[in-house]
N, C-alpha and C positions, 0 to 999 in steps of 0.2 A: 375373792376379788382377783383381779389379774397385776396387783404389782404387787411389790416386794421392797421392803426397805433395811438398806442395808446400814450395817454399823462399820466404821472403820475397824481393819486390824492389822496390827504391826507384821507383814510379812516382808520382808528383805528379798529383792528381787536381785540378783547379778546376770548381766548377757555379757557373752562374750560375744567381740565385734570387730570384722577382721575390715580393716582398711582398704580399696582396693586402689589400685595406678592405671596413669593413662589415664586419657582429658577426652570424655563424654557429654555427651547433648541431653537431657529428656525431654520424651516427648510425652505432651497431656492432649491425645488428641483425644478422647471422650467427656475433656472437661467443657463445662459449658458458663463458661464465667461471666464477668458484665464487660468484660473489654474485648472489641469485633474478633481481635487475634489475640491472646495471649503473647509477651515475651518472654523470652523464653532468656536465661543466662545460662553460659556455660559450668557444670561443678566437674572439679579434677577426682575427687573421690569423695568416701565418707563424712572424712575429716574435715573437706572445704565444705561443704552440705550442712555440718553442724555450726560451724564458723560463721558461713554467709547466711542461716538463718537467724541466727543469736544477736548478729553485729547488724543487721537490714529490718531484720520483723520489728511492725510497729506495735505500739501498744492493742491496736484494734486487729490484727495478725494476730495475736496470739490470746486474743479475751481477758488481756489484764492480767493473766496470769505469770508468774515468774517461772517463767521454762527455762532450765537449765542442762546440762549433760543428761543428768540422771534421765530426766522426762524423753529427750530425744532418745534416748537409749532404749526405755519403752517402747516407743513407734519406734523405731529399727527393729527392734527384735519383735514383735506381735507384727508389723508388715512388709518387713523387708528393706534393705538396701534400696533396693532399687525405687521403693513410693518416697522415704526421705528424701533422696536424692532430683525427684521429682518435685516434690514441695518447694526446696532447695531451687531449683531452676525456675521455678514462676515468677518472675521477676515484680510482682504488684503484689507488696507486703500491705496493700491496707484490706485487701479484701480475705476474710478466714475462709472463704466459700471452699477452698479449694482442699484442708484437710479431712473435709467432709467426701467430697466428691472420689479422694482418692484411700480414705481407708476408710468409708460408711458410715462417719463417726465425726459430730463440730466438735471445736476446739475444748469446746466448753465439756461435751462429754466426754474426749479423750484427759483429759486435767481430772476428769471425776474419777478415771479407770486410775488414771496415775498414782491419786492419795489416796485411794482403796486398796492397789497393790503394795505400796511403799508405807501407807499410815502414817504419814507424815499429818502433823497439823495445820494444814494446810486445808481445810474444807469443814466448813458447817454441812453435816448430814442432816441436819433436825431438818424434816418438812423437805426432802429428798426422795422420789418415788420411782422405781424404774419397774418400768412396764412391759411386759413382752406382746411382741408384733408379728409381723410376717414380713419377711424382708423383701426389701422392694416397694410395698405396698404405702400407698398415702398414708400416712397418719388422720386418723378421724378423730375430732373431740365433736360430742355432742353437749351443748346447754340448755335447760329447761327454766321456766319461769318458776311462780310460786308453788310450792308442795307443802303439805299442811297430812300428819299425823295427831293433830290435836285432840282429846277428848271433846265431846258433845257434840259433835259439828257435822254434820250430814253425810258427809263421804267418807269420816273416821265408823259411823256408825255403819251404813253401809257395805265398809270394806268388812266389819266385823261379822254381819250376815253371807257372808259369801261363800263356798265354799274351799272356794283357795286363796280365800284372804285378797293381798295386796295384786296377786298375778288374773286377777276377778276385773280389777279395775281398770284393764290398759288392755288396748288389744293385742291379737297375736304379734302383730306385724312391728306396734308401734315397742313390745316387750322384745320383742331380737335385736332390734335397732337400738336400743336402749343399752342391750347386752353386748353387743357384738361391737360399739363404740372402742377407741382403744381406752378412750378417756370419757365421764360419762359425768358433767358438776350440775347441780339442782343448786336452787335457793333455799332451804331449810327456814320456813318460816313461823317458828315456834321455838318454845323451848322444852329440853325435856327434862320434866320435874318433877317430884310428887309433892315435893315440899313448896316454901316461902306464900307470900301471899299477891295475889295480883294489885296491880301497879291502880291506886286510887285516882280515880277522874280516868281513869284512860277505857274509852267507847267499847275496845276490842281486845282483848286480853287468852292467848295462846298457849297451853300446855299438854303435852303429852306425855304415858308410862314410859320412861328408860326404854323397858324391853322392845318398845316399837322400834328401836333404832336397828334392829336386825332387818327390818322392813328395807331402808337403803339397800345392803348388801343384796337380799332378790330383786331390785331391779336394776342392779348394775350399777349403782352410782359408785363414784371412785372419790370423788369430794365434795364439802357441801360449803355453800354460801352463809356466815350469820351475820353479815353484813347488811341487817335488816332491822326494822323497827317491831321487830315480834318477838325474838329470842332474848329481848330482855324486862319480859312483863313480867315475869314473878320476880322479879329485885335480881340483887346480886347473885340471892340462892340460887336462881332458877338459871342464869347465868353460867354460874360454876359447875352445877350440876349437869348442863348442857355440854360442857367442855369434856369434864368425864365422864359421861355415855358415851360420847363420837371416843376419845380416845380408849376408853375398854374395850371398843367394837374395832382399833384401828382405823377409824374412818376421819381421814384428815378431811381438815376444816381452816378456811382462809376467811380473814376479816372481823377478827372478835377475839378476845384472849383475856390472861389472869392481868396481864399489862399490856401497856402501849406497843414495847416493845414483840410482844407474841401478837400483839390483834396486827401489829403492819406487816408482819411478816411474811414475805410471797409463798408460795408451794412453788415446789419443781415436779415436774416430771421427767428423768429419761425416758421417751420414746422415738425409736425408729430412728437412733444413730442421734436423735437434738435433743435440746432442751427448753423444755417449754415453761415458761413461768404465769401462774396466776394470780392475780390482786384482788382484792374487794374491798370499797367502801360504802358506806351510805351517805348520801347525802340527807336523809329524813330522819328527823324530825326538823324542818326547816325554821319553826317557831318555836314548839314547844320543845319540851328535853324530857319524858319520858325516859328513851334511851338513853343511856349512859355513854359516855365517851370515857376511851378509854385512857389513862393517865400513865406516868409513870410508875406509879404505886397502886395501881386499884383499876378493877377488871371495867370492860366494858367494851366497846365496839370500834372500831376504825373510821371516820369519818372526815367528809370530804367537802361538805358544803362550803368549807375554806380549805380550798384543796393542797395547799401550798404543802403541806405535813406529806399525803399522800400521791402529792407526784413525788414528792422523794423518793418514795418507796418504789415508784415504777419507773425513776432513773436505776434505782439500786437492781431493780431485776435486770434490767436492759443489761446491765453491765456482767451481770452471771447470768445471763439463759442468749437462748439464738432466739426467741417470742415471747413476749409478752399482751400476754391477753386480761383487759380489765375487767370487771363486773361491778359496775354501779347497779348500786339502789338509789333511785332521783327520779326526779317528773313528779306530775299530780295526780290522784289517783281516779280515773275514768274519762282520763283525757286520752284521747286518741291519736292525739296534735302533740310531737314534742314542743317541751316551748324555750325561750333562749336561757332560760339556766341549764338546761342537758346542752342547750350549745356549746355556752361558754365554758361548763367541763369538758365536754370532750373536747375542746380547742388546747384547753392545758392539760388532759391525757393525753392527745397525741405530739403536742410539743415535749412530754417527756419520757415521750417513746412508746406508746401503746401502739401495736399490729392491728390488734383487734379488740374493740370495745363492744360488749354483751350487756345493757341495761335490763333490769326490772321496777317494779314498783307497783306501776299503773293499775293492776289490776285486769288490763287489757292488752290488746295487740298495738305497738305504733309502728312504723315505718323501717325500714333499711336506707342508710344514707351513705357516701362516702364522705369523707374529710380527705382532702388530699389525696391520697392512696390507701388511706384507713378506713375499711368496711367498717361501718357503724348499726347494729341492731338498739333500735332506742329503747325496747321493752318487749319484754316477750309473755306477760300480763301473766293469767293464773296457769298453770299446767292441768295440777291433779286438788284443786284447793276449794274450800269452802267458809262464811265466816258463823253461821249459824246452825239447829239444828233441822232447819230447812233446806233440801235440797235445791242451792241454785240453777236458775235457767241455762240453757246452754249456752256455752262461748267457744270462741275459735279459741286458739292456743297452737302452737307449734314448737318444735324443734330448731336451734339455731346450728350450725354444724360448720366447723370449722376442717379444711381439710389440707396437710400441708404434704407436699408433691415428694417424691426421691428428688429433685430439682431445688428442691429449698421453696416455689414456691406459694402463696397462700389463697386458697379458690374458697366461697363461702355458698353454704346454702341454706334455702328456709325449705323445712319440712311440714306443710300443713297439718293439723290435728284438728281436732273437735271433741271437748266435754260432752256428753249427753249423760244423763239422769246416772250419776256417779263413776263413768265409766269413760276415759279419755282415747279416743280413738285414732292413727293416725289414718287420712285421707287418701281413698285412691286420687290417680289423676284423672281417672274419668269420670269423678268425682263431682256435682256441680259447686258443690260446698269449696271444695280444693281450689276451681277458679275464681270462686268470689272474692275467696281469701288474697288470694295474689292478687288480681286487679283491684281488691282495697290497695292493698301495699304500695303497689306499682301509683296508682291514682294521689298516694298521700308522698311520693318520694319525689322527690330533686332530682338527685343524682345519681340515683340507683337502678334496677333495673333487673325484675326477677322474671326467668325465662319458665316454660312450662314446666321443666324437672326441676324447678326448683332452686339454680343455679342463678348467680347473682354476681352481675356484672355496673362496671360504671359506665354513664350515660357518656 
């Protein structure tokens, strides 16, 4: 896989820092902030630079973080005099755009370098992930709807007759793009078990061997969704046993845990200078309670149908990452139509700070919407999935792809795809399949608005 998770460790860092004299101006003329002109204040040297940022930086300047000497010391010595001193002079302490712009790195990432170099305790690593990119370059997260390793079931069997397995079932085009993602999250909908017994009265019931869980890693996935009403059909067991597979493999996982406190827990990712945070709940089972909710004491999934619990969680990312991106499981299953319960959460995900909301469930494809200024994908139905050991009919399917600028900021697109006879394929554009796809989309959205490549704009 392409990250790396690191652990803190106690290294003592010392700069020496030589103060300079005489009363200088900086200039940020490549920054590109949200006010027409930046103002700019005068700093006399190091020392006022360290002073007027400690005694002026707001809370939202500095990401909450307690910057003291030592921290500024850091940035002095890894960018120079002369960027502090610059920072120092930006006189509009609410905005952190600006440590980004001028050492390639937000606030929030430079504070992650800070307690990795010093090991202070001062940062939760758990569920911390830093990725390598190519600098300069946008950052890509791609999302995928349902995926299904499960024994019996048409496309697990299938993938088994093939002869390269899982890279059999996805085409060439749509396996690079899958790969070459910086960040790459599925919805994992099953669990992997060999044991407990499945969940009585329940229609549909999902299990697959541990060893499939290597299957993730060839196609690039970097983290998976259990924030779903399938990963907890064989009971607890199948549950727990879900947990550690994904963690023997390394392959983190957001929205399900041994407690409450691990299933709300966001992922991070370092990439590309930010930090990006992920969420998942489910809002299904709406009536019935199959799945388990997870408690303080006792395993079981993140859920949202009373979202009040889980916008915590995505006030708490906002407040440690520069993006937070959600991932609901909601909606009805074969409805093509969101309906006003995905409203009404996405109305209190973005009141508590969601960038970008990614739904599934449906089983199908629904619409792109905005809220506000929140790209909203409502469902992005099955990817590579099947519920029987009959091969389903074809369905559209796509890719939802997140992409955030060197600028900070965030452009979206839908990649169309197409399932045919166990093999998910993504779509040229010259494609007639490709433009159906969109002009459903375009035809069922408000306020949204997808261009021929793909690109997704508000009306």
């Amino acid at each position: 896989m392409r990250k790396c998770n690191f652990n803190a460790t106690a290294i003592i860092v010392t700069i020496s820092l030589l103060t300079g004299c005489g009363l200088k101006s900086a200039e940020i003329e490549h920054v590109n902030m949200e006010a027409d002109t930046p103002q700019l204040i005068e700093i006399a040297d190091l020392s006022d630079a360290w002073d007027v940022i400690m005694n002026n930086a707001t809370n939202a300047f500095i990401g909450g973080h307690p910057i003291d000497e030592s921290f500024l010391a850091m940035v002095t010595g890894q960018y120079g005099e002369d960027i502090i001193e610059q920072i120092a002079s930006y006189a509009n302490y609410e905005t952190p755009e600006i440590w980004y712009q001028l050492t390639g790195k937000s606030i929030h990432v430079l504070w992650y370098d800070y307690c990795q170099m010093t090991g202070i305790g001062l940062y939760n690593y758990d569920k911390t992930y830093v990725v390598d990119s190519l600098e300069g370059n946008d950052i890509v997260i791609d999302f995928t709807g349902d995926l299904s390793f499960a024994d019996g079931i048409a496309t697990t069997t299938y993938m088994d007759q093939q002869m390269n397995g899982i890279a059999d079932c996805f085409s060439d085009e749509l396996l690079y793009e899958m790969k070459s993602a910086d960040i790459l999250m599925v919805n994992n909908e099953f669990a992997y078990t060999n044991r407990g017994q499945a969940l009585a009265g329940k229609a549909y019931t999902f299990r697959g061997d541990p060893s499939r869980v290597s299957l993730l890693e060839e196609l690039g996935v970097d983290v998976v969704s259990l924030a779903n009403n399938h990963v907890y059909d064989y009971d607890q067991t199948g549950l727990l046993d879900t947990l550690d597979t994904l963690n023997g493999a390394s392959m983190p996982y957001v929205g399900a845990g041994r407690n409450l406190e691990e299933a709300r827990k966001p992922v991070y990712f370092i990439v590309g200078g930010r930090k990006i945070a992920i969420v998942a709940a489910t809002q299904i089972e709406r009536t019935l309670n199959y799945t388990k909710e997870a408690t303080a004491d006792s395993p079981g999934v993140m859920k949202c149908l009373h979202p009040e619990a889980f916008c915590e969680t995505i006030k708490e990312a906002k407040a440690n990452a520069d993006y937070v991106i959600v991932f609901p499981h909601w909606g009805t299953e074969g409805n093509t139509y969101y309906g006003n319960d995905q409203l009404a959460l996405a109305r209190d995900f973005v009141e508590a700070g969601a960038d970008v909301i990614i739904g599934g469930h449906t089983h199908c494809l629904q619409t792109v919407e905005y809220m506000d200024d929140v790209p909203i994908f409502y469902s992005l139905g099955n990817y590579w999935f099947s519920t029987t050991a009959t091969m389903p009919s074809d369905y559209n399917t796509g890719i939802a792809q997140v992409r955030i600028s060197p600028l900070g900021e965030i452009s979206t697109y839908f990649i169309p795809c197409e399932f045919s006879a166990g093999v998910t394929s993504m779509l040229d554009t010259d494609d007639k399949a490709y433009s159906d796809i969109i002009d459903t989309l375009n035809n069922q959205s408000v306020s949204a608005v997808i261009d021929e490549e793909g690109k997704i704009t508000k009306k």
